[in-house]
C-alpha positions as CSV (number, residue, x, y, z in Angstrom):
1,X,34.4,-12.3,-18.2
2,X,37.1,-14.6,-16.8
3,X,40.6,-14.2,-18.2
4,X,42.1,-16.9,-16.1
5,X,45.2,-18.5,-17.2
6,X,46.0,-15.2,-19.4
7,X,48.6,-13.1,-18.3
8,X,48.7,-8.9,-19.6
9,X,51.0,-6.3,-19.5
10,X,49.5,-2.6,-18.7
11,X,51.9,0.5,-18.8
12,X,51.6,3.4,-16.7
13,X,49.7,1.3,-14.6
14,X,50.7,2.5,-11.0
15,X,47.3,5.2,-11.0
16,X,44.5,6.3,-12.9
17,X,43.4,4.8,-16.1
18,X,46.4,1.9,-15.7
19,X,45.8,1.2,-12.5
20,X,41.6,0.7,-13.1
21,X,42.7,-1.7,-16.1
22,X,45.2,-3.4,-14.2
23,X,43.3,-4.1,-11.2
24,X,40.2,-5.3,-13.4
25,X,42.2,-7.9,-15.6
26,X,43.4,-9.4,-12.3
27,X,39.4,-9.4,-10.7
28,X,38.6,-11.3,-14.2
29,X,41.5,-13.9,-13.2
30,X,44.6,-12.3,-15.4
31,X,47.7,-12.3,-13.8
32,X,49.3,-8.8,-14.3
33,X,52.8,-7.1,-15.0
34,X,52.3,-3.8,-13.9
35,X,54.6,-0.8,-15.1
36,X,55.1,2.5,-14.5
37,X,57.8,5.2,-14.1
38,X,57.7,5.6,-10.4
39,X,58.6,2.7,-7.8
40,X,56.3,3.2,-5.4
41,X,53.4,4.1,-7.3
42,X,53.9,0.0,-9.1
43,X,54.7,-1.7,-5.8
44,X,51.7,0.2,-4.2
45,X,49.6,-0.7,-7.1
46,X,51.1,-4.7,-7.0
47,X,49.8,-4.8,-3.1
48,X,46.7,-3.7,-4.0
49,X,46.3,-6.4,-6.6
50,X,47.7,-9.0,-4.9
51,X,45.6,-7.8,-1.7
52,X,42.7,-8.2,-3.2
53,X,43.4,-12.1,-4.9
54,X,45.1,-11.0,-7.8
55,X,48.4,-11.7,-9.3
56,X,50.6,-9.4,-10.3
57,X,54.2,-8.0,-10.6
58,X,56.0,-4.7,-10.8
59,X,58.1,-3.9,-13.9
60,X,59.4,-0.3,-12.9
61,X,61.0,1.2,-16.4
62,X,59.6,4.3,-18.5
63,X,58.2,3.2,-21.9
64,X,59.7,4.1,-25.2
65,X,63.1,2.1,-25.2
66,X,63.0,-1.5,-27.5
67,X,65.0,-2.3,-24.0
68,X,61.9,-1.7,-21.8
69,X,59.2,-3.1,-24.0
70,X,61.3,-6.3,-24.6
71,X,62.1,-6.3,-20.6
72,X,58.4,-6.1,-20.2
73,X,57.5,-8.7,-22.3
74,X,60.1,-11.0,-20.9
75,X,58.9,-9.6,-17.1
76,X,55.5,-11.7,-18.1
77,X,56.8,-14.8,-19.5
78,X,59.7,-15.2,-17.0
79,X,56.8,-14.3,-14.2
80,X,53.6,-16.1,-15.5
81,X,54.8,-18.3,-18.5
82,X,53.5,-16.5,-21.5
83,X,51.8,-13.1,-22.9
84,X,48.4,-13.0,-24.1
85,X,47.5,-9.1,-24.1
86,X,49.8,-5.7,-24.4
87,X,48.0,-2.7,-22.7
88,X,49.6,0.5,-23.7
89,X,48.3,3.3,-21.4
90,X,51.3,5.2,-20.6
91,X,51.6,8.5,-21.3
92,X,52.2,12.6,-20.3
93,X,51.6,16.0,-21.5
94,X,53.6,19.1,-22.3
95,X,50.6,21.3,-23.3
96,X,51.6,24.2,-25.3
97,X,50.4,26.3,-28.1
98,X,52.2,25.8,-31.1
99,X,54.4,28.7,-31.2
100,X,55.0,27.9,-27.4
101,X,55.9,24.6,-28.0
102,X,59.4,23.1,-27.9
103,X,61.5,20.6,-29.3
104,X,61.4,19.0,-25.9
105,X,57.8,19.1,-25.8
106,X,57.2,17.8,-28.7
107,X,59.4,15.1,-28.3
108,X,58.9,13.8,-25.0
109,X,55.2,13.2,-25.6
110,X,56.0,12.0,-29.3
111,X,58.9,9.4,-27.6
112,X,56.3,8.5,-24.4
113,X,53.3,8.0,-26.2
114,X,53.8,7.0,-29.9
115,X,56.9,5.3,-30.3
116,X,56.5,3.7,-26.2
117,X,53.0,2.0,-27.8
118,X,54.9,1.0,-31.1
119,X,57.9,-0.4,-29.3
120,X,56.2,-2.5,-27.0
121,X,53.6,-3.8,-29.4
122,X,56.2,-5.0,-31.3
123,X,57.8,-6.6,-29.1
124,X,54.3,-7.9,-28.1
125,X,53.6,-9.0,-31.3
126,X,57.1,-11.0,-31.5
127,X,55.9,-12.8,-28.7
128,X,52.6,-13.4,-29.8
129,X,53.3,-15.0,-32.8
130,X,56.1,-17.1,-31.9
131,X,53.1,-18.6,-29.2
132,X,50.7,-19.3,-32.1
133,X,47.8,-18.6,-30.0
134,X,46.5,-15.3,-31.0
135,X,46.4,-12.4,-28.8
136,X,44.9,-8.8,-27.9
137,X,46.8,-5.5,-28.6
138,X,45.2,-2.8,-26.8
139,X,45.5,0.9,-27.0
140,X,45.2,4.0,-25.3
141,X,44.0,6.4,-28.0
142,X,42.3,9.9,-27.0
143,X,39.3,12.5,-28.3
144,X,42.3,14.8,-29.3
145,X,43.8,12.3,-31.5
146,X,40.1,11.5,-33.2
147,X,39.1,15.6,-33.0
148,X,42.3,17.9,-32.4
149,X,42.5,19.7,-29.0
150,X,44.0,23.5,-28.5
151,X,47.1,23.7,-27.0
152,X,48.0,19.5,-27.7
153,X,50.1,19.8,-31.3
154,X,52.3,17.1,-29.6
155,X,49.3,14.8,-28.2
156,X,47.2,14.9,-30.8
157,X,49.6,14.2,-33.4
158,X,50.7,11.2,-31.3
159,X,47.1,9.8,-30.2
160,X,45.9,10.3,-34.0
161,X,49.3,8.1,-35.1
162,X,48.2,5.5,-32.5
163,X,44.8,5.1,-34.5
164,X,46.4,4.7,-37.7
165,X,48.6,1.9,-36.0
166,X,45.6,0.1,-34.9
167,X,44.2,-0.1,-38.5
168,X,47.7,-0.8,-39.6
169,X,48.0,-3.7,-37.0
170,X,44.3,-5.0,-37.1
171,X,45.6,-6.1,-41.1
172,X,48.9,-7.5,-40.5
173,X,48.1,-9.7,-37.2
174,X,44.8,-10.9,-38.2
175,X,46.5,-14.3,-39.9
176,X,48.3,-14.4,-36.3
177,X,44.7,-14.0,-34.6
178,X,45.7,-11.2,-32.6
179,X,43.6,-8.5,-32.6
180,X,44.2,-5.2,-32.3
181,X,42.4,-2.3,-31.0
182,X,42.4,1.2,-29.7
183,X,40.6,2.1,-26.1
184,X,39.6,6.6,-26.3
185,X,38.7,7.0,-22.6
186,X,37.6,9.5,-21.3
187,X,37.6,9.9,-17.5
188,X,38.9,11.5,-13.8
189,X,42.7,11.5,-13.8
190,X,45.8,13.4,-13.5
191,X,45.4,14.6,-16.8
192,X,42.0,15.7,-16.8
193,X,41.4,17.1,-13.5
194,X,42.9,20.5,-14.6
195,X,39.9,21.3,-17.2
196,X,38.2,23.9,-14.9
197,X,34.7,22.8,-15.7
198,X,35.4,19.2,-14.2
199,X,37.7,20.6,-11.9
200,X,35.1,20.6,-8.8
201,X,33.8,17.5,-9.3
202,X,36.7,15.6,-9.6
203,X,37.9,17.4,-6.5
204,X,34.7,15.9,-4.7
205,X,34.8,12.8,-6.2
206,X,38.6,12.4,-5.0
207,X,37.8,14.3,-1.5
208,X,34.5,12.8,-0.7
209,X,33.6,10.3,-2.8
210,X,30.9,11.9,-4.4
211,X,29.2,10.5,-7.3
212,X,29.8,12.3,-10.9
213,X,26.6,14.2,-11.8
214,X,24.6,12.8,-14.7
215,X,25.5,15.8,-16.7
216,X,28.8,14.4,-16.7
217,X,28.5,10.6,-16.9
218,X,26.0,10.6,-19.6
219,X,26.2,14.0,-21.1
220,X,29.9,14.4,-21.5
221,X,30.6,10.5,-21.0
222,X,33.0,11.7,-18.0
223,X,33.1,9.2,-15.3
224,X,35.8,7.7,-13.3
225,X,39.0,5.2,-14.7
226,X,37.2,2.3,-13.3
227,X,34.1,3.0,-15.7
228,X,36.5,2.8,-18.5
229,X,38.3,-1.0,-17.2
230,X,35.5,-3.0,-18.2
231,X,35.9,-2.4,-22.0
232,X,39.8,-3.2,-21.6
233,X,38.5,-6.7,-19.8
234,X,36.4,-7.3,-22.6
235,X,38.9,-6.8,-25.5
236,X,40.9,-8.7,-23.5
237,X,38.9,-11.9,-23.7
238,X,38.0,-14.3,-25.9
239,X,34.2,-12.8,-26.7
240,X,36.3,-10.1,-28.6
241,X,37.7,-12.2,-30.8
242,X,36.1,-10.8,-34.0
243,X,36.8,-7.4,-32.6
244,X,40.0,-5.8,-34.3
245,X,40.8,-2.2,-36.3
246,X,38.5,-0.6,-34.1
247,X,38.9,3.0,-32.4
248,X,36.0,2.6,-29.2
249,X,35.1,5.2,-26.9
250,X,34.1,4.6,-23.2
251,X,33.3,7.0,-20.4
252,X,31.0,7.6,-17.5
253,X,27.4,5.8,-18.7
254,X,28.7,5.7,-22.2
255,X,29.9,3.7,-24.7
256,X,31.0,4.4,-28.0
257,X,32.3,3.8,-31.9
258,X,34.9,6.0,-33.4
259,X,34.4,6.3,-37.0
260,X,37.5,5.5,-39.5
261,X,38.2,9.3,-41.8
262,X,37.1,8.5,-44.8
263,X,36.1,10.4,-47.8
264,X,32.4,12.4,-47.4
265,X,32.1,13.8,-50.9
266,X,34.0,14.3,-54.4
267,X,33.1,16.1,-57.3
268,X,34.8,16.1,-61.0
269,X,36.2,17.7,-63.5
270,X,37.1,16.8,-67.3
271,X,40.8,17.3,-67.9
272,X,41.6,17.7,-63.5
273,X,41.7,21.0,-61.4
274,X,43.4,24.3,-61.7
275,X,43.6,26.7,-58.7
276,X,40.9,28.6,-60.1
277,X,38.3,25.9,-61.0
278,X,38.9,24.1,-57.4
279,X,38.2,27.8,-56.2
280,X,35.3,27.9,-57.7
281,X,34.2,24.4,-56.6
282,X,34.7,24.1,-53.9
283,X,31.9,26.6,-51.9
284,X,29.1,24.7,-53.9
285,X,30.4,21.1,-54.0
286,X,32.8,19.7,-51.5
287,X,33.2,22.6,-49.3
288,X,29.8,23.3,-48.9
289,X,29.7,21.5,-45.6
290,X,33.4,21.5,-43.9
291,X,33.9,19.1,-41.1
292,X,34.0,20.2,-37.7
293,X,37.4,20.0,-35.3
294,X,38.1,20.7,-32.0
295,X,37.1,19.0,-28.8
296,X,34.2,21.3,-27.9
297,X,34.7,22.9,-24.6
298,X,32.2,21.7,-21.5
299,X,28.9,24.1,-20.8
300,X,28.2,23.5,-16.8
């Protein structure tokens, strides 16, 4: 893949997931605006680009504000000339069963996650189209957005909204050739390391470098952020092109396609339902074989 002469925005990229796509859009030749939250995390994540060849500059703001996602969209045209790809990887948790759950907690993650990737894809979007040479929105969706997780009312509700978006987008940009499209990564990171079943081996990993076990990489697609950066190159470039509306999932030795909800059966009924005819219905028609939910907790 070489991206050179294309210039990306990644947010929360000063560790983890960010970082990995950050530092692998600058290895394909992208020059880089880097953002996150905390100084020194960007400016140590900008040496380390820029260290290694690449090119890249720090954008320190937190995402959710029209005035960061327009600054960081203006931070890569003032810095590199133009804008060819949004990441939107930013992101935090407040995890906290329902009846635990605050107003803070919902909001925070609802104002960080879902309205930081709709703000500065916007703003992306502006830009994009005003340049008249396409683009690539890309998004950081999640399994709890596609499945439900226990305890994430708040991150769920925002990484299932990001999907819809991406549909949304994929139809309203495609005359502007920008495609649109949502990244569900799954991987060794802040927010991950706290399941107690990956728990040890992320702590190896981290401590000692030791490789993820195969029951991981392949059997629970859990690998490390940099197994997830090449998909991000890739819908980045310009062999993606035909590549838009799509939820994809990448981890460890796997890669994957999200399907879109969509209806799985119907049944019918002269004159519409009552309460009692649906009751009757629905264990022998359409509820005969309820869909599953649920993230389904790791057997090690």
């Amino acid at each position: 893949m070489d991206l050179t002469g294309k210039v990306a925005v990644v947010t929360g990229a000063g560790r983890g997931l960010g970082l990995a796509y950050a530092s692998a859009l600058a290895s394909a030749g992208a020059a880089v605006v880097v953002n996150d939250v905390d100084a020194d995390a960007a400016e140590t994540a900008v040496k380390q680009i820029t260290g290694a060849g690449g090119r890249a500059v720090a954008e320190v703001r937190p995402v959710g504000s029209i005035e960061t996602a327009e600054a960081l969209v203006a931070r890569a045209v003032d810095g590199f000339g133009r804008l060819d790809a949004m990441i939107t990887n930013a992101g935090v948790l407040r995890d906290r069963v329902l009846w635990k759950m605050s107003d803070e907690d919902f909001d925070t993650v609802i104002g960080v996650h879902l309205r930081g990737t709709f703000t500065c894809v916007r703003a992306a979007a502006v830009r994009l189209r005003e340049q008249g040479e396409g683009g690539r929105i890309i998004v950081a969706g999640s399994p709890a957005g596609q499945r439900g997780n226990f305890g994430q009312t708040n991150y769920a509700a925002a990484k299932a909204g990001i999907a819809a978006m991406v549909r949304t987008w994929a139809m309203e940009l495609a005359r502007a050739g920008i495609t649109a499209n949502a990244v569900i990564p799954n991987a060794a990171t802040a927010m991950t390391r706290t399941i107690p079943a990956f728990a040890p081996y992320v702590e190896a990993y981290e401590k000692d470098g030791t490789p993820l076990p195969d029951t991981l990489r392949k059997g629970y697609a859990f690998g490390t952020p940099e197994d997830c950066a090449g998909l991000v190159v890739y819908l980045a470039s310009d062999a993606s092109t035909d590549v838009t509306g799509q939820c994809i999932g990448i981890g460890g030795d796997k890669l994957s396609l999200w399907s879109h909800p969509q209806e799985i059966t119907a049944a019918y009924r002269d004159g519409g339902w009552s309460g009692d005819s649906v009751a009757a219905a629905w264990p022998v028609s359409v509820g005969q074989d309820p869909e599953t939910y649920g993230i389904p907790a790791p057997k090690l």
